[in-house]
PDB file of N, CA, C and O in Angstrom, chain B, residues numbered from 101:
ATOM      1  N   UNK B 101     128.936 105.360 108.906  1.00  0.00           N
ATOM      2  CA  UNK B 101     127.770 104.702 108.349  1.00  0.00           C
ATOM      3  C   UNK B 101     127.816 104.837 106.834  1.00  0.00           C
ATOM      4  O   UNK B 101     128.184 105.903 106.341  1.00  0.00           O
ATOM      5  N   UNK B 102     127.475 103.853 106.107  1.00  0.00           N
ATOM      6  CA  UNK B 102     127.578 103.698 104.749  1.00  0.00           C
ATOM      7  C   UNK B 102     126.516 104.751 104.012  1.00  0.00           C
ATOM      8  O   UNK B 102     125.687 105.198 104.806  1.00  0.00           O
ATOM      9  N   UNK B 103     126.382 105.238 102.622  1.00  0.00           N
ATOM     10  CA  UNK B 103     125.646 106.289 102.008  1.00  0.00           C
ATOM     11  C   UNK B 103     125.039 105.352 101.622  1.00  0.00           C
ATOM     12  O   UNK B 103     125.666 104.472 101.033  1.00  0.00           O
ATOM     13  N   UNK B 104     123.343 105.194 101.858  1.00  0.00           N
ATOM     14  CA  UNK B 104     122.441 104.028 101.296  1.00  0.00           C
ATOM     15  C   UNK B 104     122.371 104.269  99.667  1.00  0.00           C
ATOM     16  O   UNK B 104     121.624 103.601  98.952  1.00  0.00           O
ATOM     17  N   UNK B 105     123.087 105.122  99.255  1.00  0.00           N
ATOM     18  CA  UNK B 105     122.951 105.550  98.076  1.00  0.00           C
ATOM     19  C   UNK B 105     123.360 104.431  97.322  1.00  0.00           C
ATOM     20  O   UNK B 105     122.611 103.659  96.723  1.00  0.00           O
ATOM     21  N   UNK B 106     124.893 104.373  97.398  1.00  0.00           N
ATOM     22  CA  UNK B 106     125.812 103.456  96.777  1.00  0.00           C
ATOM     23  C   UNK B 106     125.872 102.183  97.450  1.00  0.00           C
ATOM     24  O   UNK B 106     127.077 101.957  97.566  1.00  0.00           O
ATOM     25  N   UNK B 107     125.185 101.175  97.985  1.00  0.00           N
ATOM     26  CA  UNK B 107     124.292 100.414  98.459  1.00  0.00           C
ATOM     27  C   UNK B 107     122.880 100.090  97.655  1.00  0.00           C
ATOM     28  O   UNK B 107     121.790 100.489  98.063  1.00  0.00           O
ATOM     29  N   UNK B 108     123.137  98.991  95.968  1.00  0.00           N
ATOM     30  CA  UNK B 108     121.731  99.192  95.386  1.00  0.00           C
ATOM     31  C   UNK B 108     120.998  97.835  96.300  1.00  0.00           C
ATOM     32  O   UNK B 108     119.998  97.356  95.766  1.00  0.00           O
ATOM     33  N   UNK B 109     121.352  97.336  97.358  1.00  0.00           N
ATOM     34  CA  UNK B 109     120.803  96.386  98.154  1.00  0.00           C
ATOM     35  C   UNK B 109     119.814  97.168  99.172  1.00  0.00           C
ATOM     36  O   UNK B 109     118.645  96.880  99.429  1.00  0.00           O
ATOM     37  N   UNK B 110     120.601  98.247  99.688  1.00  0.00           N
ATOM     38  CA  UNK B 110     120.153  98.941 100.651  1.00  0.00           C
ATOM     39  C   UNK B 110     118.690  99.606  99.859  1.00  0.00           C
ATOM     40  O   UNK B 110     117.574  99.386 100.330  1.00  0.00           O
ATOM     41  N   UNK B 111     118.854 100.251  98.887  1.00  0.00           N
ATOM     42  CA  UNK B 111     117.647 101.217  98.199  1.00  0.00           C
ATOM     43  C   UNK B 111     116.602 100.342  97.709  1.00  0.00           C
ATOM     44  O   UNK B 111     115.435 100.728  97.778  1.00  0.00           O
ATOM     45  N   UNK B 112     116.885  99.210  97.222  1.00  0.00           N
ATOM     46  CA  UNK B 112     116.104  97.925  96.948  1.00  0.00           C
ATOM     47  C   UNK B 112     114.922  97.366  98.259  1.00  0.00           C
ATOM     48  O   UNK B 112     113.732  97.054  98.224  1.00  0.00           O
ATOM     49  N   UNK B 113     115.921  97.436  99.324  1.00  0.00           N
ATOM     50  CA  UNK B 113     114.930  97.031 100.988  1.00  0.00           C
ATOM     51  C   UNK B 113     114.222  98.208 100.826  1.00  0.00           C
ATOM     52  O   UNK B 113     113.022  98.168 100.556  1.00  0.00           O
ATOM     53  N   UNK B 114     114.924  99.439 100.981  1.00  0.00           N
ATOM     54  CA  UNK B 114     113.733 100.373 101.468  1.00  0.00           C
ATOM     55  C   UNK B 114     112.762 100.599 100.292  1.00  0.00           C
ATOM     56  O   UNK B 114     111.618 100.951 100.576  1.00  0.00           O
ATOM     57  N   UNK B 115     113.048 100.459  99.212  1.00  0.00           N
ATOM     58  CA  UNK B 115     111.564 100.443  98.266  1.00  0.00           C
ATOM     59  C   UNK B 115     110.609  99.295  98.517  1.00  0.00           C
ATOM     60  O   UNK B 115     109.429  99.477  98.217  1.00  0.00           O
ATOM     61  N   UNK B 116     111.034  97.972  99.104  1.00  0.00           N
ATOM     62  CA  UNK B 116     110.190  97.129  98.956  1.00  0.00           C
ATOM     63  C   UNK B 116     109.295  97.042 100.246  1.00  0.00           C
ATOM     64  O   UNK B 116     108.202  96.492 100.380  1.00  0.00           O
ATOM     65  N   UNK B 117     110.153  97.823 101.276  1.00  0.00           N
ATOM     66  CA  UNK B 117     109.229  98.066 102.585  1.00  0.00           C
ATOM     67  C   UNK B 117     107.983  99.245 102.527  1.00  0.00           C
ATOM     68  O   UNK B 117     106.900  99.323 103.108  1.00  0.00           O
ATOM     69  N   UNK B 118     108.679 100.117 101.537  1.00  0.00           N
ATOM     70  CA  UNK B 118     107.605 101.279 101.182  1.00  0.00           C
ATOM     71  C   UNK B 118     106.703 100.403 100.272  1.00  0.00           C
ATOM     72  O   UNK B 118     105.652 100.034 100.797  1.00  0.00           O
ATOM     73  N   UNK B 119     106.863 100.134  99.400  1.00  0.00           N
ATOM     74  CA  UNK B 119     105.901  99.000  98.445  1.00  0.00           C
ATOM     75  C   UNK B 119     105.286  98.242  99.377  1.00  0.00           C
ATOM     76  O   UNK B 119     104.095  98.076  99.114  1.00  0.00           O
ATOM     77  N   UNK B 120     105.739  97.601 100.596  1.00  0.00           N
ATOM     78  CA  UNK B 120     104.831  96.595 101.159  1.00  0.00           C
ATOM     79  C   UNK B 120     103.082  97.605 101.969  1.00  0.00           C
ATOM     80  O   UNK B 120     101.858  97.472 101.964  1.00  0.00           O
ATOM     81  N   UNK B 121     104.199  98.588 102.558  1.00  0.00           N
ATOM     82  CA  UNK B 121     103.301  99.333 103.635  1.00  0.00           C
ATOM     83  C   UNK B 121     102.147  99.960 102.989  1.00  0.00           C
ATOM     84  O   UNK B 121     101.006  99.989 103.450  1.00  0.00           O
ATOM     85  N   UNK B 122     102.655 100.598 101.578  1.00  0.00           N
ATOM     86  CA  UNK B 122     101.303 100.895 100.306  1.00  0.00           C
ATOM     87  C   UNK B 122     100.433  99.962 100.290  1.00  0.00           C
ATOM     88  O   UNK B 122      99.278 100.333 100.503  1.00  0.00           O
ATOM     89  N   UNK B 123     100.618  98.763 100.090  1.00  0.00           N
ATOM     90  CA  UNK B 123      99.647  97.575  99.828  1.00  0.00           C
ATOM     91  C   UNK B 123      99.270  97.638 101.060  1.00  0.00           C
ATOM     92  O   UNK B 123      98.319  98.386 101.286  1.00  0.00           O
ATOM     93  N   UNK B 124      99.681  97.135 101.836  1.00  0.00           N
ATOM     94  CA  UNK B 124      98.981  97.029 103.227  1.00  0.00           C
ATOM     95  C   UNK B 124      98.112  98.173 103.836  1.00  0.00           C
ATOM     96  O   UNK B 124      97.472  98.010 104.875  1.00  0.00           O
ATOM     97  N   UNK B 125      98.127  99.419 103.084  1.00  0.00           N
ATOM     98  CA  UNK B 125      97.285 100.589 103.323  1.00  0.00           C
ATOM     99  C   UNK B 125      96.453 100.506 102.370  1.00  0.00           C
ATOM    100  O   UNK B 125      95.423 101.177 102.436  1.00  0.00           O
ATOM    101  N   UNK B 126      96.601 100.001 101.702  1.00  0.00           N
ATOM    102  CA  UNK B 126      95.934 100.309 100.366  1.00  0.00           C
ATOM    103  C   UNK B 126      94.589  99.396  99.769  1.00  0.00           C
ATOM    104  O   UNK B 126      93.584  99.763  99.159  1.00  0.00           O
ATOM    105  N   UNK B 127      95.081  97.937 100.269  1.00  0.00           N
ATOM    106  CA  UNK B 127      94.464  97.063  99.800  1.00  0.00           C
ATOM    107  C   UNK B 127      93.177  96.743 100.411  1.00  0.00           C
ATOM    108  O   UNK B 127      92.034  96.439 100.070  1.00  0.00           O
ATOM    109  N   UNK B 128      93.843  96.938 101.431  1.00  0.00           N
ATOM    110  CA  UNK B 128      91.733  96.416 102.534  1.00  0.00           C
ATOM    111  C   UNK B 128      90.743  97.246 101.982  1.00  0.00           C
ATOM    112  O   UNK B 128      89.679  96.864 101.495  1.00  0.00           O
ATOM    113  N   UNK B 129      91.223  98.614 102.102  1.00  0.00           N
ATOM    114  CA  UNK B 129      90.182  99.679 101.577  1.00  0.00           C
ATOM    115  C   UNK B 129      89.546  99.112 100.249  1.00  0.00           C
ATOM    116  O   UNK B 129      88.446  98.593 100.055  1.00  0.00           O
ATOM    117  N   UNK B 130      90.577  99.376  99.416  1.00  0.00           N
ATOM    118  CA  UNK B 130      90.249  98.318  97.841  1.00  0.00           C
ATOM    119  C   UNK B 130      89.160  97.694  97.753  1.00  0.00           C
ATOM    120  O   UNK B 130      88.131  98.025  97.164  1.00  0.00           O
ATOM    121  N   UNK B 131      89.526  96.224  98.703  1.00  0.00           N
ATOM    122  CA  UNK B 131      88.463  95.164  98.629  1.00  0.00           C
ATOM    123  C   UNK B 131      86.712  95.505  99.367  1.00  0.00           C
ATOM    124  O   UNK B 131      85.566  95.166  99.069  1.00  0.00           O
ATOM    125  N   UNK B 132      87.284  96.258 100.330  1.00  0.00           N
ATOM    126  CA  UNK B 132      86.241  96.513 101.105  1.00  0.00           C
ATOM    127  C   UNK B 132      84.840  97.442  99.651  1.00  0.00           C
ATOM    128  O   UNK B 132      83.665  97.094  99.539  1.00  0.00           O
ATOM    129  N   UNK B 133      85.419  98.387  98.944  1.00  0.00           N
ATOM    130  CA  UNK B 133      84.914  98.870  98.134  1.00  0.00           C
ATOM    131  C   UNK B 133      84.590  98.196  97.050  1.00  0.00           C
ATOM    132  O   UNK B 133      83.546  98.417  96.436  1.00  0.00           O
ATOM    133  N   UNK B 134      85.467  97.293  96.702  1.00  0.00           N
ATOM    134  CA  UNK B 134      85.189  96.006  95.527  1.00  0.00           C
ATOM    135  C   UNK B 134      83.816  95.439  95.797  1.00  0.00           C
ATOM    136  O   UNK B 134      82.765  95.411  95.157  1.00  0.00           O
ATOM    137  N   UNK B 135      84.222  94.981  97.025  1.00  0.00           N
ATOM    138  CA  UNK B 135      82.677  93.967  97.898  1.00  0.00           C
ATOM    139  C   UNK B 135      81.144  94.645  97.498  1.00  0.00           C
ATOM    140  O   UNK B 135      80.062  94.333  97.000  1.00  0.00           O
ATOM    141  N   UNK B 136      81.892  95.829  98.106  1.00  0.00           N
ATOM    142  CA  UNK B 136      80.164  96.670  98.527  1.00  0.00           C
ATOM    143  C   UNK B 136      79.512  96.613  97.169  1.00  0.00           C
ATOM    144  O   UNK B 136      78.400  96.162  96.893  1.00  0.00           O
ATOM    145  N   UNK B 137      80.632  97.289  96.175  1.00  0.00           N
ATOM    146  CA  UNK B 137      79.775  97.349  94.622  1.00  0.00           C
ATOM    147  C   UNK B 137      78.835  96.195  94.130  1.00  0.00           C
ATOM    148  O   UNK B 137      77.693  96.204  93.670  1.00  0.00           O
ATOM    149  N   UNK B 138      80.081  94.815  94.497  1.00  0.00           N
ATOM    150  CA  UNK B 138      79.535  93.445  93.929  1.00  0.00           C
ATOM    151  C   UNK B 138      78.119  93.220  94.987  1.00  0.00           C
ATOM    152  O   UNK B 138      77.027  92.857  94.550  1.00  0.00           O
ATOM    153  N   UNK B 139      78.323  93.435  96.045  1.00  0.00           N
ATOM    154  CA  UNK B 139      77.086  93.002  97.333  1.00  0.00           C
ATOM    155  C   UNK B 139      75.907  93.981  96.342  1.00  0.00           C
ATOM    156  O   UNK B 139      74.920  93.518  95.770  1.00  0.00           O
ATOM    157  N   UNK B 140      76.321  95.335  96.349  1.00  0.00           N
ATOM    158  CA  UNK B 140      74.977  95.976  95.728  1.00  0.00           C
ATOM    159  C   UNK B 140      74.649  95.556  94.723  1.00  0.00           C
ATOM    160  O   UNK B 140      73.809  94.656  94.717  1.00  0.00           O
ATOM    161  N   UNK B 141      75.193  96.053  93.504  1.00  0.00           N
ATOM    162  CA  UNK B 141      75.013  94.954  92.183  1.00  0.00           C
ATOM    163  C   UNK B 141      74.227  94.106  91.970  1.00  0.00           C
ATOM    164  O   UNK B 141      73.427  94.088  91.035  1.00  0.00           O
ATOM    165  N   UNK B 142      74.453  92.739  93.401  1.00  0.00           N
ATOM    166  CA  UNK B 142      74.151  91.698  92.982  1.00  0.00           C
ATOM    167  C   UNK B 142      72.396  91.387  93.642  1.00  0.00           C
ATOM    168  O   UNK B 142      71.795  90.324  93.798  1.00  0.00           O
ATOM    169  N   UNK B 143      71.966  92.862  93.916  1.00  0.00           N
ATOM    170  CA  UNK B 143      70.458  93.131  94.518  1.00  0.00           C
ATOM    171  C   UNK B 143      69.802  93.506  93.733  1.00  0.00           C
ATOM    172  O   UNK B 143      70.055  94.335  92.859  1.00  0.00           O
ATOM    173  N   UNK B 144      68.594  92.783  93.996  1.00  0.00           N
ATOM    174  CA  UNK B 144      67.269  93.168  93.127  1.00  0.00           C
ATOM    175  C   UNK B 144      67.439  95.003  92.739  1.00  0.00           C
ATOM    176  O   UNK B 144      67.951  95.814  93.509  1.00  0.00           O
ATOM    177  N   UNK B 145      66.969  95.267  91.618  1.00  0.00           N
ATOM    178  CA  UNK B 145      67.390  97.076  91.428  1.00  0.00           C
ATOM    179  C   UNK B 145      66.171  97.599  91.399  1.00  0.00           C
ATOM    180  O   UNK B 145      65.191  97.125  90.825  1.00  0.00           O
ATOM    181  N   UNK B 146      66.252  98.873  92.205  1.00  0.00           N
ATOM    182  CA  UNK B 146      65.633  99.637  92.476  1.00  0.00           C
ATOM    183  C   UNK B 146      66.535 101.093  93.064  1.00  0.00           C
ATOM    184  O   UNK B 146      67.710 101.081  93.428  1.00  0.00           O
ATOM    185  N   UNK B 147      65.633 102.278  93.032  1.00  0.00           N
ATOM    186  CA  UNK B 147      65.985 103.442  93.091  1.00  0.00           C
ATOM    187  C   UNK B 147      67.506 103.057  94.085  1.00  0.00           C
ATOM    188  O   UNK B 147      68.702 103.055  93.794  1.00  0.00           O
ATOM    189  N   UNK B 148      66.778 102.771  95.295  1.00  0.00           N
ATOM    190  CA  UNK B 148      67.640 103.213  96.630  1.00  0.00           C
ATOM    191  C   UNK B 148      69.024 102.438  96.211  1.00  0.00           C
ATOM    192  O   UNK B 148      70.051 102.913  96.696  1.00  0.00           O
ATOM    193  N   UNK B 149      69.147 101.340  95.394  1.00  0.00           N
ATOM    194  CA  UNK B 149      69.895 100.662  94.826  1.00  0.00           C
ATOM    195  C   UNK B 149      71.102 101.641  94.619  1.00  0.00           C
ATOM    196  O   UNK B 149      72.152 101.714  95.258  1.00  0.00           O
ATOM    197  N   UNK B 150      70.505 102.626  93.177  1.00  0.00           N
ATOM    198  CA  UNK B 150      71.234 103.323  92.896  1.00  0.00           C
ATOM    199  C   UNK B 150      71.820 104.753  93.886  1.00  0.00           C
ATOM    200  O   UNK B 150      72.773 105.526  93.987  1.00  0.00           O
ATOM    201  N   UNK B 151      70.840 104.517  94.323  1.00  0.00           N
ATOM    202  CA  UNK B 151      71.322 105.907  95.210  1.00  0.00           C
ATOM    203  C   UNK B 151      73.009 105.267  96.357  1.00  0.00           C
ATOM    204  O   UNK B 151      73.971 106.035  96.360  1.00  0.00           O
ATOM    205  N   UNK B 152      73.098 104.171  97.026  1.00  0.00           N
ATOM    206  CA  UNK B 152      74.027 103.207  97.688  1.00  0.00           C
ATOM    207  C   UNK B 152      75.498 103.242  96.544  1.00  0.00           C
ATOM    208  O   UNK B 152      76.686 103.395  96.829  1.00  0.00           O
ATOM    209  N   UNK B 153      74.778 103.016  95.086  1.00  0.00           N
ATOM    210  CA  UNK B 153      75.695 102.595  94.374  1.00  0.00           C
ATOM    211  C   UNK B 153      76.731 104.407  94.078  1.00  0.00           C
ATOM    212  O   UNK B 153      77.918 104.472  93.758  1.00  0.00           O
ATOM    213  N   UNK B 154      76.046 105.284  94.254  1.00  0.00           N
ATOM    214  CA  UNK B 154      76.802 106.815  94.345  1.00  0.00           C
ATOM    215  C   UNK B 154      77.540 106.861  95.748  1.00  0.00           C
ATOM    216  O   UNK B 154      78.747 107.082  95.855  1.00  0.00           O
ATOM    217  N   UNK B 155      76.799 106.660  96.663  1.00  0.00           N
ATOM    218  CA  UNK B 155      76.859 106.736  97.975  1.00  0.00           C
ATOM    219  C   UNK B 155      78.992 106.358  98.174  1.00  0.00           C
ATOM    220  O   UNK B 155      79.979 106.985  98.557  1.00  0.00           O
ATOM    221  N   UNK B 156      78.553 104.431  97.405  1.00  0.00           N
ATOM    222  CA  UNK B 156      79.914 103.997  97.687  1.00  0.00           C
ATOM    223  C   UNK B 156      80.959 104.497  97.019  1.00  0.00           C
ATOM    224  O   UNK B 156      82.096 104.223  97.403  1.00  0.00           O
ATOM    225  N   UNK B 157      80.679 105.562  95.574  1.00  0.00           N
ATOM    226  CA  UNK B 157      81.550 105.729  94.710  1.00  0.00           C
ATOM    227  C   UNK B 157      82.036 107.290  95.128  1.00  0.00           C
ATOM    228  O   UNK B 157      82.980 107.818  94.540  1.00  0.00           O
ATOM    229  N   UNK B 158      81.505 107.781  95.899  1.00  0.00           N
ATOM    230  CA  UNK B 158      81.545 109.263  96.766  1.00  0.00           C
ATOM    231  C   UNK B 158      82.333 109.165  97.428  1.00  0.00           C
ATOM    232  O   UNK B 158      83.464 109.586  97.182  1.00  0.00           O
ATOM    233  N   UNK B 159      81.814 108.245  99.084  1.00  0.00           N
ATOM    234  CA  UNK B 159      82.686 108.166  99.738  1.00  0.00           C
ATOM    235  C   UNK B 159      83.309 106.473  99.440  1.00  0.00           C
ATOM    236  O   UNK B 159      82.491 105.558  99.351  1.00  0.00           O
ATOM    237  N   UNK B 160      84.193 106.313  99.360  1.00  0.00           N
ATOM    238  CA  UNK B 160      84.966 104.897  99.223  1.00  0.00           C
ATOM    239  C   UNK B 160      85.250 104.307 100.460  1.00  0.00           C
ATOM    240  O   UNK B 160      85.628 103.146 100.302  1.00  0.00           O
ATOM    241  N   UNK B 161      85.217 104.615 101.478  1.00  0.00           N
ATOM    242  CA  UNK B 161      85.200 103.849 102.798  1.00  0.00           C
ATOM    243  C   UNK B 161      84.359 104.008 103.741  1.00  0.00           C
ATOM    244  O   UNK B 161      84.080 103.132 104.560  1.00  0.00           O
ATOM    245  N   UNK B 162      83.908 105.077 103.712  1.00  0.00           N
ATOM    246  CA  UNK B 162      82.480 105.238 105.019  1.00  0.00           C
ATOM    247  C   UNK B 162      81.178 104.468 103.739  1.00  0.00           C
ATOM    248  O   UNK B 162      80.412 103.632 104.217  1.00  0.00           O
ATOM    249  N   UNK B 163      81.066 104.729 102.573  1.00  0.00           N
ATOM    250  CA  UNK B 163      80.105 104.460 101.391  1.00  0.00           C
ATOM    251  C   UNK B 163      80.090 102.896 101.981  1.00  0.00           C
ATOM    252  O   UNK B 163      79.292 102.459 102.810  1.00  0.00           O
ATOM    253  N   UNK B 164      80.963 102.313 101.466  1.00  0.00           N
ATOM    254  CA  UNK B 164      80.895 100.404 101.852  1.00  0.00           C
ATOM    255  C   UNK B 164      80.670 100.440 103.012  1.00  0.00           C
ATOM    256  O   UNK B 164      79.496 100.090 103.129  1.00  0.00           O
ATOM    257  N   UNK B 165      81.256 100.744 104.369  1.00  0.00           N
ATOM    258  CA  UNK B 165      80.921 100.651 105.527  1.00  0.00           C
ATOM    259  C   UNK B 165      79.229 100.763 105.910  1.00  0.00           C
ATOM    260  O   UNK B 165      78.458 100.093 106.595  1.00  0.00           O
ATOM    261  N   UNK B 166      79.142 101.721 105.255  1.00  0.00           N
ATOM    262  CA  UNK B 166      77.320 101.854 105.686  1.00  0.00           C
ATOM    263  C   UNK B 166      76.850 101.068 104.972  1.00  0.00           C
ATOM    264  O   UNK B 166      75.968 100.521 105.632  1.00  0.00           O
ATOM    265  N   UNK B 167      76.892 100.518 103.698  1.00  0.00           N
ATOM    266  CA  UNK B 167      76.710  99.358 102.979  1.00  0.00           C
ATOM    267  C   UNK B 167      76.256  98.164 104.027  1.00  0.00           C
ATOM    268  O   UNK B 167      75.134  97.952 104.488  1.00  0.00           O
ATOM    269  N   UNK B 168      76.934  97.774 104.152  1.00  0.00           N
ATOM    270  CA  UNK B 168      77.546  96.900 105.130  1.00  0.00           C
ATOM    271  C   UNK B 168      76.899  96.364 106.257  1.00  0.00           C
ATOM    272  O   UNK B 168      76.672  95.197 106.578  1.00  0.00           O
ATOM    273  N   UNK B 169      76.541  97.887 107.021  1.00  0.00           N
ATOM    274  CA  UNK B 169      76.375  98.135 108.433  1.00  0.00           C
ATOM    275  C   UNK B 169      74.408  97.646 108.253  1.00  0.00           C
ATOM    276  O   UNK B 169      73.804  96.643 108.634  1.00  0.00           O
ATOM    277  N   UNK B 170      74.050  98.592 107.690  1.00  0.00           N
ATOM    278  CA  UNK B 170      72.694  99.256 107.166  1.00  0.00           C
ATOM    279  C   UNK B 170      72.407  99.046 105.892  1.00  0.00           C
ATOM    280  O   UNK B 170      71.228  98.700 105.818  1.00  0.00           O
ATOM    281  N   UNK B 171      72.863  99.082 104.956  1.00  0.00           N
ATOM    282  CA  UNK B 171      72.453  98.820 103.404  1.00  0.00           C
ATOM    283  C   UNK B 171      71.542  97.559 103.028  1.00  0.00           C
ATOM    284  O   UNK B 171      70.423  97.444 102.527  1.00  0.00           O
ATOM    285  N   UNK B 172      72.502  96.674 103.484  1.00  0.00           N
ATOM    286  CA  UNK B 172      71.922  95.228 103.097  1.00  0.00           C
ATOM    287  C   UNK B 172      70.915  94.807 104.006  1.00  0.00           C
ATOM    288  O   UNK B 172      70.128  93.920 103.674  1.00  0.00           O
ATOM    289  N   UNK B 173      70.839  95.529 105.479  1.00  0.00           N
ATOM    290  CA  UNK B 173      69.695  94.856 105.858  1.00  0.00           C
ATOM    291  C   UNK B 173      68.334  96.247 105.310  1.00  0.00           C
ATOM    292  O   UNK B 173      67.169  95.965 105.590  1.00  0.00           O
ATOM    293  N   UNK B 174      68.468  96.936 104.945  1.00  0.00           N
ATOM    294  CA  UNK B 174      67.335  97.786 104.109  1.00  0.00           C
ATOM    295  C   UNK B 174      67.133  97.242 102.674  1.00  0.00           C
ATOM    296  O   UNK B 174      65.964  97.154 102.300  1.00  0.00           O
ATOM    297  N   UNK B 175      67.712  97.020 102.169  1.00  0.00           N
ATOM    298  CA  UNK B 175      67.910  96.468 100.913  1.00  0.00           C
ATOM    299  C   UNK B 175      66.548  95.248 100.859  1.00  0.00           C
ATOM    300  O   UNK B 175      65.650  95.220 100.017  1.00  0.00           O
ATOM    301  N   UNK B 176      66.714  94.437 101.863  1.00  0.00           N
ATOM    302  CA  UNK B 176      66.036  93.202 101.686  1.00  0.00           C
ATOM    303  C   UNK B 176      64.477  93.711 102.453  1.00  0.00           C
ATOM    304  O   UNK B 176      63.383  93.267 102.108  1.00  0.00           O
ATOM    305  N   UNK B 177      64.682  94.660 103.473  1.00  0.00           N
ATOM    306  CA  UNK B 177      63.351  94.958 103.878  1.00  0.00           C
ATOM    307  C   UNK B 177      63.212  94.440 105.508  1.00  0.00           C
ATOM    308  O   UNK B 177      62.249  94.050 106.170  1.00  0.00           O
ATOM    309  N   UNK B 178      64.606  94.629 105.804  1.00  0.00           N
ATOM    310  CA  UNK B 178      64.931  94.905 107.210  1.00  0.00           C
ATOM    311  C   UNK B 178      65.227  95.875 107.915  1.00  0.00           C
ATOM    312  O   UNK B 178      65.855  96.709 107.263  1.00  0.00           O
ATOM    313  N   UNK B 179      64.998  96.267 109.379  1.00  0.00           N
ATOM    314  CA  UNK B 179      65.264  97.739 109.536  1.00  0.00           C
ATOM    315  C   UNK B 179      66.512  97.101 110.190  1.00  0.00           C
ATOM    316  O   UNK B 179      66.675  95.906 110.437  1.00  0.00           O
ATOM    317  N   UNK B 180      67.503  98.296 110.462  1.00  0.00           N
ATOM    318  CA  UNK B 180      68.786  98.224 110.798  1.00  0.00           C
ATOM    319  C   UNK B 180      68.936  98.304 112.509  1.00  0.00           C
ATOM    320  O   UNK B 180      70.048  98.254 113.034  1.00  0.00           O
TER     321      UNK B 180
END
């Protein structure tokens, strides 16, 4: 079997599969946290406002998720 070393084709695939699988781990979370900020943000402000806006910057994936789930319908003056 060849040394992937001396192979710069070979070291090239496996960085770009590691590069892909990062993004693909990486990115949903991202947006999902992008969203929540812009969704909160873009609400009338008040306390609980800010308290959501720590919430998401604390936790970065359960934070948006409850956002999400529960946030926005409290936000407007819905129960969940």
């Amino acid at each position: 079997m060849a040394d992937p070393r001396q192979n710069p084709w070979s070291v090239a695939a496996v960085q770009t599969s590691q590069i892909a699988l990062l993004l693909l781990i990486a990115v949903p979370p991202l947006l999902l946290w992008i969203g929540a900020l812009i969704s909160i943000l873009r609400r009338e402000r008040t306390p609980l406002l800010a308290l959501w806006v720590l919430v998401t910057l604390v936790l970065p994936i359960a934070g948006p998720l409850a956002w999400f789930l529960v946030g926005r319908g409290v936000a407007v003056g819905r129960t969940p």
